[in-house]
C-alpha positions, 0 to 999 in steps of 0.5 A, a space after each residue: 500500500 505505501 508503495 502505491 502511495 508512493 508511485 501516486 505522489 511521484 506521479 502526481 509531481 511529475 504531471 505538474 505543469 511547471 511555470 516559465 523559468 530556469 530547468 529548462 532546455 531551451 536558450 534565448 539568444 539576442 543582439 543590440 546594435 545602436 546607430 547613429 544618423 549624422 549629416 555628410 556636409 561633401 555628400 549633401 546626405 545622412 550617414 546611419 553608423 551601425 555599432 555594436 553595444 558591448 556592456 548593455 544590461 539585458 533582463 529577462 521576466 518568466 512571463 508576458 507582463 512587463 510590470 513584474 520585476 526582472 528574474 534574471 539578467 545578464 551583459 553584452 559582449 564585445 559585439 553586442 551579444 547575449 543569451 539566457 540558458 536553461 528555459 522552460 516552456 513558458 512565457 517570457 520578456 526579454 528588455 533593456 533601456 535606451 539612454 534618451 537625452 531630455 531638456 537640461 541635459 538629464 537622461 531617463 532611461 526608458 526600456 525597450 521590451 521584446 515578448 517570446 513564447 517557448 512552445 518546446 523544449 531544446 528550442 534556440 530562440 533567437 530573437 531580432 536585434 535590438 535596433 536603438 538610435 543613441 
């Protein structure tokens, strides 16, 4: 009897569905790439210089609502690439901030959300840059 008991339980945790988050096989991959548009006074035209932002911080939410504080965040590296491993099926929100210069020379920063569902497992989502006009 305990035995059945026993295999009842284990089978009852096993059926759970587990919310979005790290235990997972799936991977978000990414990019943020900043330009910047400048006048060319020889060509009489606009230049766009495409650059890669090393350094940025990218946040992750276990879920499609952008109020709830970040889960887990990692840096860019040298050529503006990041990713998030160990993900389970689910809902989740990847964002950054955008530097934006206002009145006075203050910056705010203001965020730049992107929304992913992972329906599988052992899934490598990549996801399309993140394009920000510095």
């Amino acid at each position: 009897m305990k035995k059945i008991f026993l295999l009842l339980i284990i089978l009852f945790i096993i059926s759970c569905d587990k919310p979005s988050g790290e235990g997972g096989t799936s991977n978000i991959t990414g990019n943020i790439t900043y330009y910047t548009i400048s006048y060319n006074a020889q060509t009489f035209s606009s230049d766009t210089f495409y650059y890669p932002k090393s350094g940025k911080d990218v946040f992750i939410i276990y879920s499609d609502d952008e109020n709830m504080i970040y889960d887990d965040k990692t840096e860019t590296d040298w050529n503006g690439n990041f990713h998030f491993e160990f993900l389970r099926k689910g809902n989740y929100t990847i964002y950054t901030y955008v530097d934006s210069t206002v009145v006075n020379d203050v910056n705010y920063d203001s965020p730049v959300f992107k929304h992913i569902y992972i329906n599988k497992n052992n899934l490598e989502f990549i996801l399309d840059p993140f394009i920000i006009k510095n």
